[in-house]
C-alpha positions as CSV (number, residue, x, y, z in Angstrom):
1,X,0.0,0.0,0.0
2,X,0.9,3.1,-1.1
3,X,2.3,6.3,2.0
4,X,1.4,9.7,2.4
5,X,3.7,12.4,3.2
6,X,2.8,11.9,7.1
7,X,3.2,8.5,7.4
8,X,6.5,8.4,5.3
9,X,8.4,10.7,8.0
10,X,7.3,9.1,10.6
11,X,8.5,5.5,9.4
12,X,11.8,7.3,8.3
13,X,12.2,8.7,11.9
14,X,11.1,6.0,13.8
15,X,13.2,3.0,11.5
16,X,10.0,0.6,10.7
17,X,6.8,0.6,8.5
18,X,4.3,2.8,9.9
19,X,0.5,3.3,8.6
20,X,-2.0,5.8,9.9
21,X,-3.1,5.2,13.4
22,X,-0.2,3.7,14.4
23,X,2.1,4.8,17.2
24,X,5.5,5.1,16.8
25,X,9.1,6.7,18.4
26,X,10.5,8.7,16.1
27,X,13.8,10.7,16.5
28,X,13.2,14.4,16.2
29,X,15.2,16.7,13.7
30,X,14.5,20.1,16.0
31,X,12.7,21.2,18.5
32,X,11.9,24.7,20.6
33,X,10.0,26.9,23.2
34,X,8.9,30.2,22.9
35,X,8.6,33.0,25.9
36,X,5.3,31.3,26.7
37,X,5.9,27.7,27.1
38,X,10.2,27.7,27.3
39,X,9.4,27.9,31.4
40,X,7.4,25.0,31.8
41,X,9.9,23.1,29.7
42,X,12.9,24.1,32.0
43,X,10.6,22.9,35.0
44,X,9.2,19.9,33.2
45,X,13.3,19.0,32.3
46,X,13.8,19.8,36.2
47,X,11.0,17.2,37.4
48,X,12.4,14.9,34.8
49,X,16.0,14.9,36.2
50,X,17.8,15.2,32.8
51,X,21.0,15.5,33.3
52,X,22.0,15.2,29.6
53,X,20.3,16.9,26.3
54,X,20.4,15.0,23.9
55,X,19.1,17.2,21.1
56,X,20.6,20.1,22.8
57,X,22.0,21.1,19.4
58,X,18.8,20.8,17.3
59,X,16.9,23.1,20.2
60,X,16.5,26.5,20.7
61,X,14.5,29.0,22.9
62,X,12.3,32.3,21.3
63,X,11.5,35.3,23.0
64,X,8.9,36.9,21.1
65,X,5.3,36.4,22.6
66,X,5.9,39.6,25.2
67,X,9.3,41.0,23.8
68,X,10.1,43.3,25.2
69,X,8.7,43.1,28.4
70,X,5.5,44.3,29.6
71,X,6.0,43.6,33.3
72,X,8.3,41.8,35.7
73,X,6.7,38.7,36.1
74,X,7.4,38.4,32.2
75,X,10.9,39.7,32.8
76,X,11.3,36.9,35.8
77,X,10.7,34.4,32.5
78,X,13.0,36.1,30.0
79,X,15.5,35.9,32.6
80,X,14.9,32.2,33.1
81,X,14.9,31.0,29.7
82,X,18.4,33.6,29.2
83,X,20.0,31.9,32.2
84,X,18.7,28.7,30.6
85,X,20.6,28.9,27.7
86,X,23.9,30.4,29.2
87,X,24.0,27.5,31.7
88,X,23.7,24.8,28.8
89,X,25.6,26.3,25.5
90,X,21.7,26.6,24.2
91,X,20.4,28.7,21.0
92,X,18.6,31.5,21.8
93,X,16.8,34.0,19.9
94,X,16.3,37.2,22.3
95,X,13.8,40.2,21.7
96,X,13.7,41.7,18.5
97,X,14.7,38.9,16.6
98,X,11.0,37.6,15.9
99,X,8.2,35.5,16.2
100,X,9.2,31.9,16.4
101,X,8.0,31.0,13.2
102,X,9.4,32.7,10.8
103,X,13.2,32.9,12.7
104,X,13.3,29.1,12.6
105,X,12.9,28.5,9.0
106,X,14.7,31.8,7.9
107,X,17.3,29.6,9.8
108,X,18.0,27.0,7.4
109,X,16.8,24.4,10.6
110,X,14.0,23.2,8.5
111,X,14.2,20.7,5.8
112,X,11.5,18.9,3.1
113,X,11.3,15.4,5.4
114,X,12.4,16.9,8.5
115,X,10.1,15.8,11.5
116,X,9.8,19.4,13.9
117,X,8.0,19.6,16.8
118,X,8.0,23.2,19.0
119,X,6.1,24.0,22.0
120,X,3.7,26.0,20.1
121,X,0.3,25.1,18.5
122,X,1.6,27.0,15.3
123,X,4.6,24.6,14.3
124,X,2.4,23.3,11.6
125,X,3.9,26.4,9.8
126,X,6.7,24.6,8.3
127,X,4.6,22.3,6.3
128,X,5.4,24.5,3.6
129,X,8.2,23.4,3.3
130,X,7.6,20.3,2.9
131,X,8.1,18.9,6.5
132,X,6.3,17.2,9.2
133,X,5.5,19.9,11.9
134,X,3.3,19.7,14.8
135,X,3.0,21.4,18.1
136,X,3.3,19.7,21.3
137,X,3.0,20.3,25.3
138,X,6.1,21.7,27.0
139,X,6.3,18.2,29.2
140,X,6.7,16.1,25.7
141,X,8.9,18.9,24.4
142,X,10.8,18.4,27.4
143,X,11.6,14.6,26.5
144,X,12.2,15.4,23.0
145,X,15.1,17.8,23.9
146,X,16.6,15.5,27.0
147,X,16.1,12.3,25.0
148,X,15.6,13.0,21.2
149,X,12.7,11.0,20.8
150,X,9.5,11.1,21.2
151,X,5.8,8.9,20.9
152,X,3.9,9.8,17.7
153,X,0.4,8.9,16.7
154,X,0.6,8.7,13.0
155,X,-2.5,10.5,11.5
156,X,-4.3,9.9,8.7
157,X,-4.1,12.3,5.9
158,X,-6.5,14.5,4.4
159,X,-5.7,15.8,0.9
160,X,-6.6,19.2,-0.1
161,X,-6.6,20.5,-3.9
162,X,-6.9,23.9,-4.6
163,X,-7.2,24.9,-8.3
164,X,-7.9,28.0,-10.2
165,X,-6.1,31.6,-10.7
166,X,-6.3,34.0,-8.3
167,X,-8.5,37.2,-9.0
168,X,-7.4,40.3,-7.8
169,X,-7.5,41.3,-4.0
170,X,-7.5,37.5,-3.0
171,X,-4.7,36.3,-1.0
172,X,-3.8,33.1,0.4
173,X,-5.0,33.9,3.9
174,X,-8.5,34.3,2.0
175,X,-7.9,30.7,0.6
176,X,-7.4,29.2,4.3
177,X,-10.2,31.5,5.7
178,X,-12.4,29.9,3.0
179,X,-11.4,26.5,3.7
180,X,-11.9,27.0,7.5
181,X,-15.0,28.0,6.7
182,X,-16.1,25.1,4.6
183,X,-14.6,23.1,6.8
184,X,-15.2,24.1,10.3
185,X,-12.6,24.5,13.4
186,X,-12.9,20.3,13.9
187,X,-13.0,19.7,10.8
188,X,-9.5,17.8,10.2
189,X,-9.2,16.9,14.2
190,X,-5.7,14.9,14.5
191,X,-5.3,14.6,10.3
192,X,-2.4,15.6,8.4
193,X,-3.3,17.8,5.2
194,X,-1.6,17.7,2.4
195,X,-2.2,21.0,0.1
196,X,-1.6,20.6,-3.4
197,X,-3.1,21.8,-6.8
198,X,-2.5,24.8,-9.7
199,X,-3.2,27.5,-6.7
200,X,-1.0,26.2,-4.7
201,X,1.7,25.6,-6.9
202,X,1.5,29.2,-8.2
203,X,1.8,30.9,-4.5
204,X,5.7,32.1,-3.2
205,X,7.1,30.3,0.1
206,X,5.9,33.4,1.9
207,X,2.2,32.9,1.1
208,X,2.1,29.0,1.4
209,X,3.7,29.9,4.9
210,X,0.3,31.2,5.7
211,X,-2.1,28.0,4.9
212,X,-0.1,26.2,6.3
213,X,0.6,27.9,9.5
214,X,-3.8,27.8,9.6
215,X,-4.0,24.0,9.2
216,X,-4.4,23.6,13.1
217,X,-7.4,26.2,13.4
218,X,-9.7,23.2,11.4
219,X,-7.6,20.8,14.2
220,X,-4.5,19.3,12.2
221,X,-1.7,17.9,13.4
222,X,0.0,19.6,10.4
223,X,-0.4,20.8,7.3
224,X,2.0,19.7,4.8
225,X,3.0,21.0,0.8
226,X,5.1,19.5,-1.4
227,X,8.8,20.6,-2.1
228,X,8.9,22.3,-5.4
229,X,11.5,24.0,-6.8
230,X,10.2,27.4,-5.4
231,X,10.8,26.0,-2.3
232,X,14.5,24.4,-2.7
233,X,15.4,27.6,-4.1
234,X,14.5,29.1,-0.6
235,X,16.1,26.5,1.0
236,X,19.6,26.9,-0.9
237,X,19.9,31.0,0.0
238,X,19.4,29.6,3.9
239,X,21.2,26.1,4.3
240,X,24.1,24.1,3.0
241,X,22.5,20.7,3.8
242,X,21.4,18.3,1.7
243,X,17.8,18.8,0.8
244,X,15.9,15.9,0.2
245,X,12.3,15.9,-0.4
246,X,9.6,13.5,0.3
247,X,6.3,12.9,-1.7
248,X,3.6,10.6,-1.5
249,X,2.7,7.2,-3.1
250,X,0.7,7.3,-6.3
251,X,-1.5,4.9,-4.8
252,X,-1.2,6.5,-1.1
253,X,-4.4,6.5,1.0
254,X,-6.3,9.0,2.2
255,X,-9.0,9.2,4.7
256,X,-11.0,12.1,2.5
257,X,-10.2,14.2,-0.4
258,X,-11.7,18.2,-0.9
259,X,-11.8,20.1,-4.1
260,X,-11.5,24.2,-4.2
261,X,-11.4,26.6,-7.1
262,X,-10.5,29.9,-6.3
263,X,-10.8,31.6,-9.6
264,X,-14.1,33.0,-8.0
265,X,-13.4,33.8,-4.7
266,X,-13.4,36.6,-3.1
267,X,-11.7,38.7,0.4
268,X,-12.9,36.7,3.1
269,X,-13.5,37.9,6.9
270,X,-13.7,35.5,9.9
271,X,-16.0,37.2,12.0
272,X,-16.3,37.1,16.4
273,X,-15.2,34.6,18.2
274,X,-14.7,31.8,16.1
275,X,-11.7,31.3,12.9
276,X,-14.6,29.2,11.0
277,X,-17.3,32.2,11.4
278,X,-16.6,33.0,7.9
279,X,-18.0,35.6,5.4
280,X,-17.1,37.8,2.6
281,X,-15.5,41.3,3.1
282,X,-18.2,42.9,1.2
283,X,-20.7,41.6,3.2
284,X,-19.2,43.7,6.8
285,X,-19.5,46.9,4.8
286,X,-21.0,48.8,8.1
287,X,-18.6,47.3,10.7
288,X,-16.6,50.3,12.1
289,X,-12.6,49.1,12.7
290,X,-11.0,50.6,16.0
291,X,-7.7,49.1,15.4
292,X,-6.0,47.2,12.7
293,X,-2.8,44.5,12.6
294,X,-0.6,43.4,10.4
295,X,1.9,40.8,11.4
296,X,2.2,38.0,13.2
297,X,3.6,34.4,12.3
298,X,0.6,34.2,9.7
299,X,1.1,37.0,8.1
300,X,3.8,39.3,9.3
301,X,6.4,38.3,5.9
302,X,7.7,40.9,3.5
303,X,5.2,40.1,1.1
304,X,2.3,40.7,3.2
305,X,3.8,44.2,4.3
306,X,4.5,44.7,0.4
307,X,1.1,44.2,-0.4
308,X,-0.7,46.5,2.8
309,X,1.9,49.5,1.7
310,X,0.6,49.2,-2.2
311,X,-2.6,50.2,-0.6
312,X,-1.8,52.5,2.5
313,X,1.1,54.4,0.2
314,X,0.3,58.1,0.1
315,X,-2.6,58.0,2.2
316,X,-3.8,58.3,5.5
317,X,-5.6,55.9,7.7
318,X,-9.1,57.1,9.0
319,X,-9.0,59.7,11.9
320,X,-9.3,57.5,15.3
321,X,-8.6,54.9,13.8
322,X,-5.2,52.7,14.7
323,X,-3.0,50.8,13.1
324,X,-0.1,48.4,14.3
325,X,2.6,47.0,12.1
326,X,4.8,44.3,14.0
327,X,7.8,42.4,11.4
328,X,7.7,39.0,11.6
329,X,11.5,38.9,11.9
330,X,14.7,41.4,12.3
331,X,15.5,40.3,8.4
332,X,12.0,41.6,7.2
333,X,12.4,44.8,9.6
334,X,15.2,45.5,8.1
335,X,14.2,44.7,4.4
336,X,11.2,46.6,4.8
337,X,13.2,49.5,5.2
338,X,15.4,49.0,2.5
339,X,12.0,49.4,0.3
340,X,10.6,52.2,2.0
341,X,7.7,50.4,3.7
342,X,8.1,51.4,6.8
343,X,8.2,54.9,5.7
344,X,5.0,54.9,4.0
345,X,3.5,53.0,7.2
346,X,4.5,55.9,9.5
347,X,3.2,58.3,7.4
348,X,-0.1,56.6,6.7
349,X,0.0,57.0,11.2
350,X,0.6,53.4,12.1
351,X,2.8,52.5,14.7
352,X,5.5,50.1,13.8
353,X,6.7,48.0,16.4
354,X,9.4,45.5,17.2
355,X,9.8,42.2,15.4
356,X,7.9,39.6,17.4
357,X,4.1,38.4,18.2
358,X,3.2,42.1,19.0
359,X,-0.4,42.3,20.1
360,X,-1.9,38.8,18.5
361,X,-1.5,37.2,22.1
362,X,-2.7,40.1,24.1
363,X,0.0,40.5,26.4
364,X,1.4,44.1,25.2
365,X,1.7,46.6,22.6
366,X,-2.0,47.4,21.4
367,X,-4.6,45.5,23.9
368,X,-8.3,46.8,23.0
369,X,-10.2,48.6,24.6
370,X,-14.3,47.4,25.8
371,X,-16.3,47.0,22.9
372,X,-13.7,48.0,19.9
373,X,-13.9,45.6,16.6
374,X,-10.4,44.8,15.7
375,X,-9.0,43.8,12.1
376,X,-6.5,41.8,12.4
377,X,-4.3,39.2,10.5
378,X,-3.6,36.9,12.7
379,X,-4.7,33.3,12.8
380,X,-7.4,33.0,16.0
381,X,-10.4,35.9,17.6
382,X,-11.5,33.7,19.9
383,X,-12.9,35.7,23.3
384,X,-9.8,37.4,25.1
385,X,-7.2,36.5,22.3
386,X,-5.8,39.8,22.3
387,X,-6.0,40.5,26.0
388,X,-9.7,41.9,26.2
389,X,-12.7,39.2,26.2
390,X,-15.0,42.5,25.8
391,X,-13.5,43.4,22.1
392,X,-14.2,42.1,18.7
393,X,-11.8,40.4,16.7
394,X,-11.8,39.5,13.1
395,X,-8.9,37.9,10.6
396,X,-8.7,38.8,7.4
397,X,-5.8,39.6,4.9
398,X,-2.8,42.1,4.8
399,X,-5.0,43.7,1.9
400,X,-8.3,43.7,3.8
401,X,-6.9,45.2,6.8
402,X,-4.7,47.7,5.1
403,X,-8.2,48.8,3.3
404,X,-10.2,48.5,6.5
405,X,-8.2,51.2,8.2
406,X,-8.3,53.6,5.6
407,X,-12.0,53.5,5.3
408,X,-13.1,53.0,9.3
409,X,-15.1,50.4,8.0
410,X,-14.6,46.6,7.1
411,X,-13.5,46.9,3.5
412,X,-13.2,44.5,0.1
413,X,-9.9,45.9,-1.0
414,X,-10.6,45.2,-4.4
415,X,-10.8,48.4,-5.1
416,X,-7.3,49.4,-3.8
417,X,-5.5,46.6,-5.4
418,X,-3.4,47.8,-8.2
């Protein structure tokens, strides 16, 4: 019988035959903790009495959820995890250099084939790259670093196809959006996806970084696309390694199969509180927008601040109306200054703010207020993501929120495309 992409890594890593449902130890290629979870793993290694880590040099620590610090029981952590890493010759990645999710692959730590696993539900990011990625616990995390191994149920796999050519003002965070949407936050629950077809193909590592870093809001264990030579050439600029990809079987077996064409989509909007609450831009017309967001580990790339300064360039976002900008890394910082972005941010009146998280968790930098609607690209609005259970919350695009501010007002930025 044929394998899928999932169950291929998982034999590779754990030395035998593996089909889906299967449980299986499979060596881990690299692992890591953020500022939110990195604390629990020091305690859970503590408890465990790990004297040795054995995949201390495939691990590293992020600060980036509350960088910099909001308050000093978050600076009691930073210090932790710092000390941490001075104690045992670890990797880590202090404030300013990111979120998480886009330092680790920029790294060159990620391969097609690679088996990941990082204490942060968003892991599955790396999928598009053609590698198994999941999120786990900060205990299991903690016996993947001290023992380089770890227990693996091996999913089945859904396969996703989307087809069609883009229209203008639809991104690839609309695609995932519409796909949540269809399918519903449980609807892949412990599946691996694989996402493949003409749309996908024709998307740039940047944008296939965002479906895949969604694949867990409809409950997958990852979300995986295959290697093309878009992606190797990505690779090369950030690794020496070896590169060497892994696709399924012909014949491989999957547990469903879903069709999309997205030559007629449109801007999608996941409404209050839920990612699968899902409608079109154009139908939110009269929704006034308190705040706006770009960034974050779903969308926070160069691209996706290339395509909100096409639309904010030269103008001015609506009076009371705020906007925060937050780089997903120091390298895009920095390469959105080159191009001038953040020059046209600041004078459109957003606030641009260090390379991390920024407000998506809602620990710092831009917590609303009672009863304000935010826009926002990140990947979840559930009740209190952003640090307020009283405000409003809905994802959308880089696009859609760059028009939303201009206007006040939930807009289709079809309009404003060029």
């Amino acid at each position: 019988m044929g394998k899928t992409i999932a169950e291929k890594i998982l034999g590779s890593h754990s030395g035998k035959n593996v089909t889906a449902g299967e449980y299986a130890l499979c060596r881990v290629d690299f692992c890591f903790g953020q500022d939110g979870t990195s604390a629990l793993i020091i305690d859970a290694l503590n408890k465990l009495g790990a004297k040795k880590l054995e995949a201390k040099s495939r691990f590293c620590m992020v600060i980036d959820h509350s960088a910099p610090s909001p308050n000093i029981g978050v600076s009691t952590i930073h210090q932790k995890m710092r000390r941490f890493a001075r104690d045992n010759n670890l990797l880590l990645y202090d404030i300013g250099c990111g979120v998480c999710h886009q330092i680790v692959p920029e790294s060159g730590a990620i391969l097609p084939g690679s088996l990941v696993v990082g204490a942060d539900s968003h892991t599955c990011t790396y999928g598009a790259l053609g590698a198994l990625s999941t999120g786990f616990g900060s205990t299991d995390l903690a016996i993947a670093l001290a023992s380089g191994k770890n227990w693996f149920k091996v999913p089945h796999t859904m396969k996703i196809i989307v087809n069609g050519k883009f229209p203008k003002g639809v991104y690839s965070k609309d695609i995932i959006l519409h796909i949540a949407g269809d399918l519903g936050a449980d609807g892949c629950t412990y599946n691996a996806i694989e996402f493949i077809g003409e749309a996908i193909d024709n998307l740039s590592v940047d944008a296939r970084f965002t479906i895949s870093n969604m694949a867990v809001e409809v409950g997958a264990k990852c979300g995986i696309m295959y290697p093309d030579k878009k992606v190797l050439q990505w690779l090369k600029l950030r690794t020496n390694k070896k590169i060497t990809p892994v696709f399924p079987d012909k014949d491989a077996k999957y547990i469903s199969i879903k069709k999309y064409d997205v030559s007629k989509l449109s801007p999608k909007v996941a409404k209050p509180h839920t990612v699968d609450n899902v409608c079109d831009a154009k139908d939110l017309k009269d929704v006034r927008i308190d705040m706006g967001f770009i960034g974050t580990c779903t969308n926070g790339r160069l691209e996706d601040l290339e395509i909100a300064a096409r639309i904010l360039k030269s103008k001015k976002i609506k009076d009371k109306v705020r906007l925060i900008v937050a780089p997903a890394s120091k390298q895009i910082y920095m390469e959105a200054i080159k191009k001038g972005l953040v020059e046209i941010f600041v004078k459109a009146g957003a606030s641009v703010v260090t390379p991390g998280c920024g407000p998506c968790v809602g620990t710092h930098n831009g917590i609303p207020s009672d009863g304000e609607n935010v826009i926002s690209t990140a990947n979840r609005n559930f009740k209190g993501r952003m640090g307020n259970p009283n405000a409003f919350i809905y994802l959308a695009s880089p696009a859609t929120v760059a028009a939303s501010v201009l206007n006040g007002k939930i807009t289709d930025p079809r309009k404003l495309v060029d």
